[in-house]
C-alpha positions in Angstrom: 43.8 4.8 28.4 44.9 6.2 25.1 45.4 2.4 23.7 42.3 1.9 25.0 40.0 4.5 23.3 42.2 3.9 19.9 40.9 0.4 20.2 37.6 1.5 20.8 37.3 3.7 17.9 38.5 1.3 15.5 36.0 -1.7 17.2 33.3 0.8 16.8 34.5 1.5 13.5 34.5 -2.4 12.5 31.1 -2.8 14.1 29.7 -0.1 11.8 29.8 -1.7 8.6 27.7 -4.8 10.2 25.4 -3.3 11.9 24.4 -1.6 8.5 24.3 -4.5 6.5 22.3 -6.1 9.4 19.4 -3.1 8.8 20.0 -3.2 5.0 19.1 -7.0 5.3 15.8 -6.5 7.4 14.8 -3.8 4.9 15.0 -6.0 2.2 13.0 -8.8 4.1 10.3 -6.2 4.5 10.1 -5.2 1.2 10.5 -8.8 -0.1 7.2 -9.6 2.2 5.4 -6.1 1.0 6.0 -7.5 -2.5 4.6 -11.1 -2.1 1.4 -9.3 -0.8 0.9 -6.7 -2.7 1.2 -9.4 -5.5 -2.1 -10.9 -3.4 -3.8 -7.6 -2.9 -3.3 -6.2 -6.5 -6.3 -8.3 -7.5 -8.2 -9.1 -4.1 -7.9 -7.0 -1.3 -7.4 -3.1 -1.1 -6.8 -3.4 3.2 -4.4 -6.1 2.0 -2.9 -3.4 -0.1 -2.7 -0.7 2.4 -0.6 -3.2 4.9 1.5 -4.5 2.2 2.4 -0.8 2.1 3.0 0.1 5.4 5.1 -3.0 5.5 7.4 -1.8 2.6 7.4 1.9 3.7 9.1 0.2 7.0 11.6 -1.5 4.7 12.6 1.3 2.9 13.1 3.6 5.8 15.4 1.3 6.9 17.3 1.2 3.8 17.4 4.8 3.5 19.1 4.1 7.3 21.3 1.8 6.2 22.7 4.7 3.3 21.0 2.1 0.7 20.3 4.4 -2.4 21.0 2.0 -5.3 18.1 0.3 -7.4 15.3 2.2 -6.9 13.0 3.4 -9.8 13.5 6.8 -11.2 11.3 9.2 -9.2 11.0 11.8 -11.2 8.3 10.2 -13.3 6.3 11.2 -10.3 6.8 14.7 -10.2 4.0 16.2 -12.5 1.7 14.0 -10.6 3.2 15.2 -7.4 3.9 19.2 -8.0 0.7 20.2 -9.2 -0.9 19.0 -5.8 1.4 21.0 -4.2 0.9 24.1 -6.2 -2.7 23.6 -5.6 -2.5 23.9 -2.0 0.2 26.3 -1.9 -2.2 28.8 -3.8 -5.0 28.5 -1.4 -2.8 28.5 1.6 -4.4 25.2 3.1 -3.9 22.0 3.5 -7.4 20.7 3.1 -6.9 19.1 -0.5 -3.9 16.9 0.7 -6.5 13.7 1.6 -8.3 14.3 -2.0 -4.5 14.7 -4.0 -2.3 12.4 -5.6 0.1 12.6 -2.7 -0.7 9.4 -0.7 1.2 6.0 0.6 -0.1 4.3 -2.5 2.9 5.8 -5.1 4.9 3.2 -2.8 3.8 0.1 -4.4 5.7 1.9 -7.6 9.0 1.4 -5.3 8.7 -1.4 -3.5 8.3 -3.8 -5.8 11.1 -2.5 -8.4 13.5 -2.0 -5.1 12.7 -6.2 -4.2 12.7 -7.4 -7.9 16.3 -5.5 -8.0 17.8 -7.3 -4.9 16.3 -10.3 -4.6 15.7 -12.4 -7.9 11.7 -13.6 -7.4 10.6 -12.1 -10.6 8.8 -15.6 -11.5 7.5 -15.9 -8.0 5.8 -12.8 -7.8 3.9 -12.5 -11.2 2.4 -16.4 -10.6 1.7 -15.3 -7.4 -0.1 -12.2 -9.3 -1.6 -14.6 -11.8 -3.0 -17.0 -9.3 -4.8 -13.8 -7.4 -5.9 -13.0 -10.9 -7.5 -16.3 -11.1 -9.4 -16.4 -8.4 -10.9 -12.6 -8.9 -12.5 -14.4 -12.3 -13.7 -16.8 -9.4 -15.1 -14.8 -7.5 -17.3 -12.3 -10.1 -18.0 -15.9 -11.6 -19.9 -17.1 -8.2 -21.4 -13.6 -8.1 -22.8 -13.4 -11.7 -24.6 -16.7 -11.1 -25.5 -16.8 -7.5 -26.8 -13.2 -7.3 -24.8 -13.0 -4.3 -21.7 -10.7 -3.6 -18.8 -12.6 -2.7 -18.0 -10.5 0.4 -21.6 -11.2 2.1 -22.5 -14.7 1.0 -25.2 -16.2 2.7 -25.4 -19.6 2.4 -28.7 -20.8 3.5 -29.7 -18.4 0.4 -27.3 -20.1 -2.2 -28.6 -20.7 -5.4 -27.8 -20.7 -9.1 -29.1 -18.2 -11.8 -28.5 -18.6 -15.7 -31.1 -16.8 -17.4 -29.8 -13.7 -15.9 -26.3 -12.6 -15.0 -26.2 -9.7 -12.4 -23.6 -7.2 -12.4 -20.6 -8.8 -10.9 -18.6 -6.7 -8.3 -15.7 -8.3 -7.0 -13.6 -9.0 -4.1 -14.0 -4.9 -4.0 -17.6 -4.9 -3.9 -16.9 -2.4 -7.1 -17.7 -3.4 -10.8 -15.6 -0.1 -11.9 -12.8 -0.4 -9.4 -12.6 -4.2 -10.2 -13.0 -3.4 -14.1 -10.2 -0.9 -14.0 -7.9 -3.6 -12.3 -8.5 -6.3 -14.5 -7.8 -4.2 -17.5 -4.3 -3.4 -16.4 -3.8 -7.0 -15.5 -5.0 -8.4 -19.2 -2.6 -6.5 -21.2 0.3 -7.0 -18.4 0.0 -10.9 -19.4 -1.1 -10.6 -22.9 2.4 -8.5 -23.1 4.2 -11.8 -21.2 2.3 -14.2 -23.1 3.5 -12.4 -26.7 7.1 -12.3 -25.7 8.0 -15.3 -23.5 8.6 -19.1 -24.6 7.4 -21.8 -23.0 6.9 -23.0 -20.6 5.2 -20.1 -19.0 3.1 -19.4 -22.0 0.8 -21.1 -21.4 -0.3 -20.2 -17.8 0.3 -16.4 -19.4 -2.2 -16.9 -21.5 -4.2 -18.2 -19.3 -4.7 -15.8 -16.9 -5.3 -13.2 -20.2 -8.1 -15.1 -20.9 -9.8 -15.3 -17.7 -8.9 -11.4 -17.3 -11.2 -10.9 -20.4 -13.8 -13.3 -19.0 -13.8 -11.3 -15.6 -14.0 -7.8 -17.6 -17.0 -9.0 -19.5 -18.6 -9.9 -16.3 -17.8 -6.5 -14.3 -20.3 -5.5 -17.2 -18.2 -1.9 -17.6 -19.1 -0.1 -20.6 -16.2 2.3 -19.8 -13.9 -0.7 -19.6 -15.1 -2.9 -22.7 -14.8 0.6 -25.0 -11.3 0.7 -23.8 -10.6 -3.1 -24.2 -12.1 -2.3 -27.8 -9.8 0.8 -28.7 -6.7 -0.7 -27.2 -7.2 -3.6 -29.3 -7.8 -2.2 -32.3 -4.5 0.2 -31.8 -2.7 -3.4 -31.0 -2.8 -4.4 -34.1 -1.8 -1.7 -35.6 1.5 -1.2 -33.3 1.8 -4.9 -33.7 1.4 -5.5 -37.8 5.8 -5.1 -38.0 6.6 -7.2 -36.0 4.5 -10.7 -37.5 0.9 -11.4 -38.1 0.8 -14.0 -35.8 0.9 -11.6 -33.2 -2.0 -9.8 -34.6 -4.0 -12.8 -34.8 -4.3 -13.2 -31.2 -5.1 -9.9 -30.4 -7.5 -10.1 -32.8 -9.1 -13.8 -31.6 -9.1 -12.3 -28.4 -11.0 -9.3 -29.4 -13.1 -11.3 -31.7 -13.8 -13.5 -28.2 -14.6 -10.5 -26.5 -17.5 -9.0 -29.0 -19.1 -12.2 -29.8 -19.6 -13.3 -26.3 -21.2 -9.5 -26.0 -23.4 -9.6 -28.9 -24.3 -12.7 -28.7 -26.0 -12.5 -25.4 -28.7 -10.1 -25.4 -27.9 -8.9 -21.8 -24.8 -8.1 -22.4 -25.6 -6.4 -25.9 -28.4 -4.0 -25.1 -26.0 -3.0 -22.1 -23.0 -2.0 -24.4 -25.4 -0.2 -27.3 -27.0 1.9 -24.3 -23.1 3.8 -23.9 -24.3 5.7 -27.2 -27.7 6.5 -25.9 -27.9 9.8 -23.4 -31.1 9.3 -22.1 -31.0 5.0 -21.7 -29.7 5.1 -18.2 -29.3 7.1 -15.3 -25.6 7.0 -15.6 -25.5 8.8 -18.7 -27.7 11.5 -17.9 -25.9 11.8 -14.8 -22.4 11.6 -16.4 -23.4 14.3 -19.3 -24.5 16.9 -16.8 -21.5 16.5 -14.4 -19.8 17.0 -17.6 -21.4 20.1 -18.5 -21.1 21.3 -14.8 -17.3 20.8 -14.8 -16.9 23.0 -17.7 -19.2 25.5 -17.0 -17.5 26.0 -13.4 -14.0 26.2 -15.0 -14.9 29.0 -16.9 -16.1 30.8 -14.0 -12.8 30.3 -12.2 -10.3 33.2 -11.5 -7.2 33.4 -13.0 -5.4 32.2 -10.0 -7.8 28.5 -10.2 -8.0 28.1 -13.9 -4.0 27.8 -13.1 -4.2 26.3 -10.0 -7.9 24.8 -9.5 -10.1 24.9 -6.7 -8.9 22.4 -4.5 -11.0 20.8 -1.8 -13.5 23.7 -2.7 -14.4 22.3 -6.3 -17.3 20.5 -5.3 -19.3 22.9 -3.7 -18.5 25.0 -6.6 -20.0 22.5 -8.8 -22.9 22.0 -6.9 -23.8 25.5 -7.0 -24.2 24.9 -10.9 -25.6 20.9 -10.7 -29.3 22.2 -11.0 -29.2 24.5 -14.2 -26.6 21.8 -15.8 -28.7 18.7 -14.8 -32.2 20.3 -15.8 -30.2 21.2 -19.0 -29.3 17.7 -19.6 -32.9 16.0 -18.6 -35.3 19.4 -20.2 -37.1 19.9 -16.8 -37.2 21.1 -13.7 -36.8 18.9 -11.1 -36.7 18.8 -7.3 -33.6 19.5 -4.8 -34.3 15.9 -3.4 -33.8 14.3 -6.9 -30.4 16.8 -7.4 -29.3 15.5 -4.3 -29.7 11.5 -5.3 -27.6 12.4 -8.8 -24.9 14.2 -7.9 -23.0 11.6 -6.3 -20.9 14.0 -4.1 -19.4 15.8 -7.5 -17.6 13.4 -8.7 -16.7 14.1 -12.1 -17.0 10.7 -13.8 -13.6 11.7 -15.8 -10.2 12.3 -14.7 -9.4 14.7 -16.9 -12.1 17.1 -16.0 -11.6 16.2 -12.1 -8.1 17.3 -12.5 -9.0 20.8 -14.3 -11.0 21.5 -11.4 -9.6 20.5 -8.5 -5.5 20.8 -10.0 -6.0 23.9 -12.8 -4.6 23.8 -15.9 -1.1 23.2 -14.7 -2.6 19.9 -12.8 -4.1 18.5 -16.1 -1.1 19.3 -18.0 1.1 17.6 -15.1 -1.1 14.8 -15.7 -0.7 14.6 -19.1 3.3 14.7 -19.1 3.1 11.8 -16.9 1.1 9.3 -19.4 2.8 10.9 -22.3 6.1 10.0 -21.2 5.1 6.4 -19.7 3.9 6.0 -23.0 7.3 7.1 -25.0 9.2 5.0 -22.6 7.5 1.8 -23.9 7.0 2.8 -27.7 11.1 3.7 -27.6 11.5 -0.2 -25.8 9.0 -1.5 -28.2 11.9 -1.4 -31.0 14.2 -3.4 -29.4 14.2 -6.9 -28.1 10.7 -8.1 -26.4 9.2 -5.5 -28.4 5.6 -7.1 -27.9 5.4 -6.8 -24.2 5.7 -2.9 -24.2 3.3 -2.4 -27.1 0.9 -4.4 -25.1 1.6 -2.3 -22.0 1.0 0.5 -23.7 -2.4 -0.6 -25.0 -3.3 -0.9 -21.4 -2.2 2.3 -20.3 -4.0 3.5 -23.7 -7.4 1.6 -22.7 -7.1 2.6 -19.1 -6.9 6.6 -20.0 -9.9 6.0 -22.5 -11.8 4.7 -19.2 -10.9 8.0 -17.5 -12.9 9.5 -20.0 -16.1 7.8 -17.3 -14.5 7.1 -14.3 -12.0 8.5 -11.8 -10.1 5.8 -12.2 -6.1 6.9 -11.4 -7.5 8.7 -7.8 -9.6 5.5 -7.1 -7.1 4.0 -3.5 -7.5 0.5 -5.3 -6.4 1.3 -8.6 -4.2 3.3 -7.9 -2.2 0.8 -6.2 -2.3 -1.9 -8.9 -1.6 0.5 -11.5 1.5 2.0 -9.7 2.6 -1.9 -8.9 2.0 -3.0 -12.7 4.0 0.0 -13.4 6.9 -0.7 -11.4 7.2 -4.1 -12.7 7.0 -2.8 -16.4 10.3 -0.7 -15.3 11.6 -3.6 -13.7 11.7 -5.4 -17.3 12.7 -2.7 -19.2 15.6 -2.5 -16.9 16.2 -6.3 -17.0 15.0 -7.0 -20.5 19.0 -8.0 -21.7 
């Protein structure tokens, strides 16, 4: 009996080692498959997205199973995203914010795909996988802009053609600002590849740049082209040391941009109204928000302007929407037109959202987390593939100046593209020898 159990032990002990690397393996297929889709979803589909997650969260539950710790991103660029949410709650004793805070599945798609590209060598794969669902995004607000028809809901007995007039174009997410948003991350991610890879990739790399520009003029987002327009400029400034070729195709590309604007009336009048309050509802609209924000800050208590309000902010606002809108417009108006422009609260800028709902500690956390992102890529910017990261940069820079107007970093959609661009900006900064 003793022989017995001593060889049972050591079998047991032999069997251990497999039965691990038979879970590590599955978790890496899982992941592998989350990354493929996710490389799909990034540009099409946000349910796509969500399943691509849950399918990756699987794989890396069962790497953390199988004792797997190695080659994941570091974490702790998270954290002053993650804390302040925390603190939030924590200091109204409630749980309630947690489905309106950063805390959700979609900070996954910032592991999943770093964890894949680390074990499994598909780097290519997945970015002309990316590039392709790129492509057909500029597609699809293509057939929208000229058919007059949104690409989820197409009718066909209705199909016609339209040139005298583009509509708005909204995407694959039936959302011209979501959609913008994306395909600004996704321009400078391949302008960056384009500027620092030989052939024969270049080519496709530029490519997909230029149809990402195409499908930002079409979103026809102010927000988006005025960060397009500052990144740029700020490109060629980063970009002057290291060759003015470099410069001159930031600067075709910019020069692209504003003559296709200003040379179609549409598109002009649309981007000179962004400097007039009063041209469109949106502004109006935008400006008092603004105003109420501020104005409910400095009501706060101690204890919020810290820690903000929470899921409480928006009533808070809308007990100040009125005075702040009839402000903005110089008349009184009724509580059925307040009601049709306050858009549930929403702050039309993430920096103001986050004072109020997060505190001062939840901008600041916010902050840290771009600031550093950004001096990670400026350090990397002075070694080799310098050009990539200063163009990464310039689209983290342009997607911060459209936080300025939109919600942008809380929006499901975007959020899980810009963690996922993000994780493969690590990935080469990490591989880049």
């Amino acid at each position: 009996m003793f022989f017995e159990r001593v060889l049972l032990k050591r079998s047991y002990e032999e069997a251990k080692p497999m039965e691990k690397l038979k879970v590590k393996r599955i978790g890496i297929f899982l992941l592998t498959i989350s990354t493929y889709l996710l490389s799909i979803a990034v540009p099409t589909s946000i349910a796509l997205g969500n399943t691509a997650i849950g399918i990756g969260a699987a794989g890396i539950l069962l790497l953390l199973v199988a004792k797997d710790y190695k080659n994941y991103p570091d974490y702790r660029i998270l954290l002053p995203i993650i804390i302040p949410d925390i603190l939030t709650m924590l200091s109204q004793f409630s749980l309630g914010f947690l489905r309106m805070s950063s805390i959700k599945q979609h900070l996954l798609a910032y592991f999943i795909p770093y964890k894949t590209l680390k074990e499994k060598k598909i780097f290519d794969s997945v970015i002309t996988i990316l590039g392709v669902a790129s492509i057909v995004l500029f597609l699809a607000l293509l057939f929208e802009t000229l058919t007059w028809q949104n690409i989820v809901h197409v009718n066909f007995h209705r199909l016609s053609f339209h040139h005298h007039y583009l509509i708005r174009a909204r995407g694959l997410f039936s959302n011209a600002l979501t959609t913008s948003s994306v395909v600004t991350l996704l321009l400078f991610f391949y302008l960056g590849l384009f500027l620092s890879t030989k052939k024969p990739k270049r080519a496709f790399y530029l490519l997909v740049s230029i149809l990402s520009l195409f499908s930002l003029i079409l979103t026809q987002s102010r927000s988006s082209w005025l960060g397009f327009l500052f990144a740029s400029a700020l490109f060629v400034v980063f970009s002057l040391k290291k060759g003015r070729s470099y410069v001159y195709t930031i600067f075709a590309l910019a020069l692209l941009f504003s003559f296709i604007i200003y040379s179609n009336q549409q598109f002009r009048e649309r981007f000179l109204y962004s400097f007039k309050v009063y041209a469109l509802p949106s502004n109006f609209e935008r400006v008092a928000l603004w105003l109420d924000y501020i104005k409910t800050f400095k009501q706060y208590d101690a204890k919020q302007k810290l820690f903000g309000a929470g899921s409480r902010t928006r009533k808070l606002i809308w007990q100040n929407f009125k005075y702040c809108y009839e402000k903005v417009v110089g008349k009184r108006v009724s509580l059925k037109v307040l009601k049709n422009h306050f858009f549930g609260g929403a702050s039309h800028n993430i920096y103001l959202r986050y004072l109020g709902e997060t505190g001062i500690v939840g901008l600041l956390g916010f902050l840290i987390f771009w600031i550093y992102l950004l001096y990670i890529n400026f350090k990397a910017a002075k070694g080799e593939n310098g050009l990539f990261f200063i163009s990464m940069n310039c689209g983290y820079i342009a997607f911060l100046v459209i936080g300025f107007f939109e919600n942008n970093f809380v929006d499901a959609t975007v959020n899980i593209a810009l963690m996922f661009i993000i994780s493969l900006n690590f990935y080469i900064l990490s591989e880049r020898s």
